[in-house]
C-alpha positions in Angstrom: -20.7 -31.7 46.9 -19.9 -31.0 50.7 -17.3 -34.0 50.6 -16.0 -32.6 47.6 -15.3 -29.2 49.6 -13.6 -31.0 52.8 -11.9 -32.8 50.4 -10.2 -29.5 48.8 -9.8 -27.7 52.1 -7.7 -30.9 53.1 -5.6 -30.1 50.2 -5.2 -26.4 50.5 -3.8 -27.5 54.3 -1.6 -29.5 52.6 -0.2 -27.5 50.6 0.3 -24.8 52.9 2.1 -27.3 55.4 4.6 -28.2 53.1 6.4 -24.8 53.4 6.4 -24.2 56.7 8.0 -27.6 57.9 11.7 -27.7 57.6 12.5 -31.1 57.7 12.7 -32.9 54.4 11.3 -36.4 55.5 8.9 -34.4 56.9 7.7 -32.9 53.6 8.3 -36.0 51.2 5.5 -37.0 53.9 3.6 -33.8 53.7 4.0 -34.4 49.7 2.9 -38.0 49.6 -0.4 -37.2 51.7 -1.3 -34.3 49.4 -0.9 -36.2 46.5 -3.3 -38.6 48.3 -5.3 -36.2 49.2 -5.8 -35.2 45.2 -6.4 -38.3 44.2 -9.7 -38.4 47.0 -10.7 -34.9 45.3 -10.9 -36.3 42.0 -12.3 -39.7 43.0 -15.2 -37.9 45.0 -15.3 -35.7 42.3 -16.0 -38.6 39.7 -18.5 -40.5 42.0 -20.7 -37.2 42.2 -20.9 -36.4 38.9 -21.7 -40.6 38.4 -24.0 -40.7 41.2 -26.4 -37.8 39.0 -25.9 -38.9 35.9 -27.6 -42.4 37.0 -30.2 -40.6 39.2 -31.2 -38.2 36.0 -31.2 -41.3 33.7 -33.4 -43.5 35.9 -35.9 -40.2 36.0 -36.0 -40.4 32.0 -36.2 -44.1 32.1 -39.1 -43.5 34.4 -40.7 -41.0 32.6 -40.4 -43.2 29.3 -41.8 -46.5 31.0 -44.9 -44.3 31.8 -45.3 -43.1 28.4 -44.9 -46.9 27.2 -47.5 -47.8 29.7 -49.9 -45.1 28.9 -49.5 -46.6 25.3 -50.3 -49.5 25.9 -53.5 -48.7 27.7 -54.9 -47.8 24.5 -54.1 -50.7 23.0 -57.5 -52.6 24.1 -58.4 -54.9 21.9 -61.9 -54.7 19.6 -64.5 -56.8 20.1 -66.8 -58.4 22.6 -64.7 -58.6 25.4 -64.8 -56.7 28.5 -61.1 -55.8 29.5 -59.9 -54.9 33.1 -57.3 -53.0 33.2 -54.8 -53.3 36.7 -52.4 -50.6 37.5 -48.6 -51.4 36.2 -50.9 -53.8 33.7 -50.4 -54.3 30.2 -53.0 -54.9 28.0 -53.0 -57.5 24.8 -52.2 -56.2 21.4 -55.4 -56.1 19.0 -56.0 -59.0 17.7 -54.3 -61.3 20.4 -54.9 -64.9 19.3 -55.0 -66.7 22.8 -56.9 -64.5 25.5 -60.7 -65.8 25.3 -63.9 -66.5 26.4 -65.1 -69.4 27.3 -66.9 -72.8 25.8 -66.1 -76.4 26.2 -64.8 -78.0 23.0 -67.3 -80.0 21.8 -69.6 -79.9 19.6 -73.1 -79.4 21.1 -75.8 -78.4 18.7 -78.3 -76.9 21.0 -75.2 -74.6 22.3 -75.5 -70.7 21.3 -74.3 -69.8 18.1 -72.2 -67.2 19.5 -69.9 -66.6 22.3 -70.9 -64.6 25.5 -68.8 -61.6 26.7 -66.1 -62.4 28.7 -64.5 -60.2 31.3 -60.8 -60.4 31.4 -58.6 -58.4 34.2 -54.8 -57.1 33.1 -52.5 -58.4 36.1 -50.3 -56.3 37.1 -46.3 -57.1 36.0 -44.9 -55.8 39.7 -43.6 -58.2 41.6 -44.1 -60.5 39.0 -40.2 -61.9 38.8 -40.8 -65.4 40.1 -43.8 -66.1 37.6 -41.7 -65.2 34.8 -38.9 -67.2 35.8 -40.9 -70.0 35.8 -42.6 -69.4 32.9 -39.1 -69.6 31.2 -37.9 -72.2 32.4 -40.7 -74.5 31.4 -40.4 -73.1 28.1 -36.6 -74.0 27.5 -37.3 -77.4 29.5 -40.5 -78.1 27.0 -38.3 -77.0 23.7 -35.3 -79.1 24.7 -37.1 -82.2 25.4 -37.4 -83.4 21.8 -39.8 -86.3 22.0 -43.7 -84.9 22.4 -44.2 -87.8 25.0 -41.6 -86.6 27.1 -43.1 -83.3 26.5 -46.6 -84.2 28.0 -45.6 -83.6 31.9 -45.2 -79.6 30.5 -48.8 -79.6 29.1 -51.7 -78.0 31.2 -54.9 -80.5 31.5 -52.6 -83.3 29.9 -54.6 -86.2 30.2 -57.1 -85.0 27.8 -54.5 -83.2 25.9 -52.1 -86.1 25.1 -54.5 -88.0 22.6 -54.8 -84.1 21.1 -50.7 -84.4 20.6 -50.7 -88.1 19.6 -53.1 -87.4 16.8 -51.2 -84.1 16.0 -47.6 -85.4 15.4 -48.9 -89.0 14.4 -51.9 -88.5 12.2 -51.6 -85.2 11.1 -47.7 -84.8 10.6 -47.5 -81.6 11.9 -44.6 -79.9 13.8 -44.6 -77.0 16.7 -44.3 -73.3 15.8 -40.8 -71.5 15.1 -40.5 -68.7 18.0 -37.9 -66.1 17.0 -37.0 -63.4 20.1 -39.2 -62.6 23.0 -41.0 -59.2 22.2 -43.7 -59.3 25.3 -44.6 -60.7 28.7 -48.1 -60.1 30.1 -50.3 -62.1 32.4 -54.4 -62.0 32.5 -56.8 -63.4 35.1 -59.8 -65.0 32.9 -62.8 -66.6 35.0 -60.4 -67.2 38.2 -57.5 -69.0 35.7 -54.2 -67.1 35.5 -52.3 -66.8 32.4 -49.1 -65.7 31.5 -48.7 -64.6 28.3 -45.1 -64.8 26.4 -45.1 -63.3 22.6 -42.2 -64.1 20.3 -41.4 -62.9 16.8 -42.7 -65.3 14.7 -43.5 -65.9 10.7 -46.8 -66.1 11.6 -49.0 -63.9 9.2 -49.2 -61.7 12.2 -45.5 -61.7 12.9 -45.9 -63.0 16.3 -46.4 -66.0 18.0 -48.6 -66.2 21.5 -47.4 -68.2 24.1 -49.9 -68.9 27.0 -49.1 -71.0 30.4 -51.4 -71.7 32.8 -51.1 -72.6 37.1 -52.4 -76.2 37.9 -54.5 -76.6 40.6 -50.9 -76.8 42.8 -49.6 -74.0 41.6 -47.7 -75.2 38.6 -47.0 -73.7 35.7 -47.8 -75.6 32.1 -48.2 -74.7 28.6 -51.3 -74.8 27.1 -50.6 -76.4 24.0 -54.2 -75.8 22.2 -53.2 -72.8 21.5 -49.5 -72.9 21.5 -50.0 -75.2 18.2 -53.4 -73.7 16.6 -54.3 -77.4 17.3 -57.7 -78.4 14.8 -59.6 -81.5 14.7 -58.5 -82.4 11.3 -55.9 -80.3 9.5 -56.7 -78.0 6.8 -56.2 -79.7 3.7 -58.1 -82.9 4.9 -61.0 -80.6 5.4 -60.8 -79.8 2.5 -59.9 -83.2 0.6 -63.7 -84.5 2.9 -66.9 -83.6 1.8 -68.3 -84.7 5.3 -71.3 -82.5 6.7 -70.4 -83.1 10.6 -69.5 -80.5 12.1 -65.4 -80.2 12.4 -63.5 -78.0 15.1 -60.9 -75.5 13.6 -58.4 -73.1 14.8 -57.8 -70.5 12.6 -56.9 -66.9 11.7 -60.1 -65.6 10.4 -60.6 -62.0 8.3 -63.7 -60.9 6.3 -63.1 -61.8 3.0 -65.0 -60.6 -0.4 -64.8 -63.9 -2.2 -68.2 -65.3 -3.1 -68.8 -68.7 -5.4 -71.1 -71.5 -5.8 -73.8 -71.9 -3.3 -72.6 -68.6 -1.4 -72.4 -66.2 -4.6 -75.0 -64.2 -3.2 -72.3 -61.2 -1.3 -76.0 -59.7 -0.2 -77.2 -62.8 1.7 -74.1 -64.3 3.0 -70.8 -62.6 5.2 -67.3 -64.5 4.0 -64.9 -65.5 6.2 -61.2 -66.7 5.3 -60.0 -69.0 7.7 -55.9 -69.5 6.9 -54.2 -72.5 8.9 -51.5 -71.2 11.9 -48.5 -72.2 10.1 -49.3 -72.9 6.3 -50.6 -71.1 3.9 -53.5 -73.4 3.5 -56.9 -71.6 3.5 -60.6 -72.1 3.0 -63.3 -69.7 3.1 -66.7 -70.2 5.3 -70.0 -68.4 5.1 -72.7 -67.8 7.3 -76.1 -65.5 6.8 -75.5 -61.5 7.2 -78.1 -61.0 9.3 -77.9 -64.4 11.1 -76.2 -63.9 14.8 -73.1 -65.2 13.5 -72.9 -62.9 10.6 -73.7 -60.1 13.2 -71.2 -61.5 15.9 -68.7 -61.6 13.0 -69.0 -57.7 11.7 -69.2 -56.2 14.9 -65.9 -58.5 16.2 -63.8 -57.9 13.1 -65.3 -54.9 10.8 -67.8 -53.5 8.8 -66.3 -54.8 5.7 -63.6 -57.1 4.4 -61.3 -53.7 3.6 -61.5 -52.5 7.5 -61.4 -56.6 8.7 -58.5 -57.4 11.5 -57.3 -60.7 11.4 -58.2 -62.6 14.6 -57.6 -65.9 15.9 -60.9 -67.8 15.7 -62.2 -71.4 17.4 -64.9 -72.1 15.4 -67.0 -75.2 14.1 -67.6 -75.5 9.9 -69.6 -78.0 8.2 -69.4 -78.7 4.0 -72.9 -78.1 3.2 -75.0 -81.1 2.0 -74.3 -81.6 -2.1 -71.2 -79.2 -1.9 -70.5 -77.7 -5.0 -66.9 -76.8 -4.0 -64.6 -78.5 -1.3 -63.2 -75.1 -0.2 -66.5 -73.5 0.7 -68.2 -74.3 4.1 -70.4 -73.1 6.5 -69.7 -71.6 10.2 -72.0 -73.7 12.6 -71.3 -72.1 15.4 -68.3 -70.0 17.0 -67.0 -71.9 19.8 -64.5 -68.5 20.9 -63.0 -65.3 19.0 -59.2 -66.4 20.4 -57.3 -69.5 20.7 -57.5 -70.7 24.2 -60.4 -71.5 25.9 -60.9 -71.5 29.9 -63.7 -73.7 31.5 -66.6 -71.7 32.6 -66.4 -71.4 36.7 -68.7 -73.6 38.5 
């Protein structure tokens, strides 16, 4: 405000100038640099009162960013995972479909039942400009390139992953997920491997769709198409249509169910499971022993009971069991992870 009083004392002198100068060209000139002199007033005027209205809004911004990420913090997913959280971090929603332990993806029947804890560390988003930007650019660059072959050079580990999307869009017929708007931005650290984490609005039974990308060994950022897709072995209503007993892997949202038939009718022996495809409304339920380790694993990751069960994103292995009495009834032979993506173990 001091500018704003030199400003008015210029004025004031003026003013007063103006009568005590006879000559007339003398005070049109006097006259022009007061008017002048006014319009400085009122601009300096106007660019104070800007000037706080932008500091007090940014302090209220501030003070509602904190509040957001104080939310957030509490937002720590259940289950067996040990979260870190990073300061300026934000931490996955409950029930988040992609962040996960670890096991390889393949079947090994002498491999625990159950997944191990995994620790997983909440990167800070500061300073974090350049990773997003890259992250959206290789997503518009993967969704305009229309061909999945041409889409390959986007995919993280993509010479295992190409006969994955060969047998996806040529066997099984199936398409990529809709994404609606961005809603959330996040990046993770899980066993050394950095992930940045996009969520979109999606029609999803979740209402979201989880977008992980993950840095090369150069640096570069790819998709991670596993779990971008929900990709399975074999898709949902061929498992069901084969009565096979080997062991099939499966990528699905799982939720404690209370639906109990034919060889698992007995709700006191066995825990259900409903296991719903990504994008369809295909389902199947699968069953394991209450007081197995997999029954265990299962109620202490999703609930007590099927009316307190979250719905989780699940890689798991089922099996029909030998003689099946119903198509849609397996067993869980192992869980392989209690999200979607899975990071190699470090060596």
């Amino acid at each position: 405000m001091h500018g704003a009083r030199i400003a008015y004392s210029m004025t004031c002198h003026f003013f007063s100038s103006m009568y005590s100068v006879p000559s007339n060209s003398h005070r049109t000139f006097i006259a022009v640099s007061g008017m002048l002199a006014i319009v400085l007033l009122f601009g300096l005027v106007v660019g104070w009162r800007w000037h706080f209205h932008a500091l007090e809004s940014r302090r209220a911004l501030q003070e509602l960013s904190a509040k957001t990420e104080a939310r957030m913090q509490e937002r720590i997913p259940s289950g067996g995972d040990v979260f870190i959280s990073s300061p300026g971090a934000q931490m996955p929603e409950s029930g988040s479909l992609l962040v996960s332990d670890s096991r390889p993806l393949e079947y090994l029947p002498d491999a625990p039942l159950v997944p191990a804890r995994s620790v997983i560390e909440a990167l800070p988003m500061v300073n974090a400009a350049n990773t997003l930007v890259m992250a959206n650019r290789l997503m518009r660059a993967y969704n305009e390139t229309p061909d999945w072959r041409d889409r390959v050079k986007f995919v993280h580990d993509s010479t295992r992953v190409e006969k994955l999307m060969e047998d996806y869009y040529e066997n099984q017929h199936a398409v990529d997920p809709v994404a609606g708007a961005l809603i959330g931005q996040a990046r993770y650290r899980i066993d050394g491997a950095e992930i940045v984490l996009f969520t979109y609005r999606s029609a999803r039974p979740e209402g979201k769709l989880e977008v992980a990308m993950r840095k090369d060994a150069t640096g570069k950022l790819l998709l991670d198409w596993e779990s971008y897709v929900g990709y399975s072995e074999i898709a949902f209503p061929q498992i069901i249509a084969d009565t096979s007993t080997k062991p099939v892997m499966v990528r699905a949202l799982a939720k404690l169910d209370d639906y109990y038939n034919y060889e698992f009718s007995d709700r006191e022996r066995y825990v259900s499971l409903k296991l719903t495809a990504a994008d369809s409304d295909d389902s199947f339920h699968a069953y394991c022993e209450r007081e197995g380790p997999i029954g265990i694993w299962l109620r202490e990751d999703l609930g007590s009971s099927p009316q307190t069960s979250l719905t989780k994103g699940y890689t798991l292995w089922v099996a029909h069991p030998p003689a099946a009495q119903s198509p849609r009834a397996l067993k869980i032979v192992q869980i392989a992870a209690g999200r979607w993506i899975i990071v190699p173990p470090n060596k």
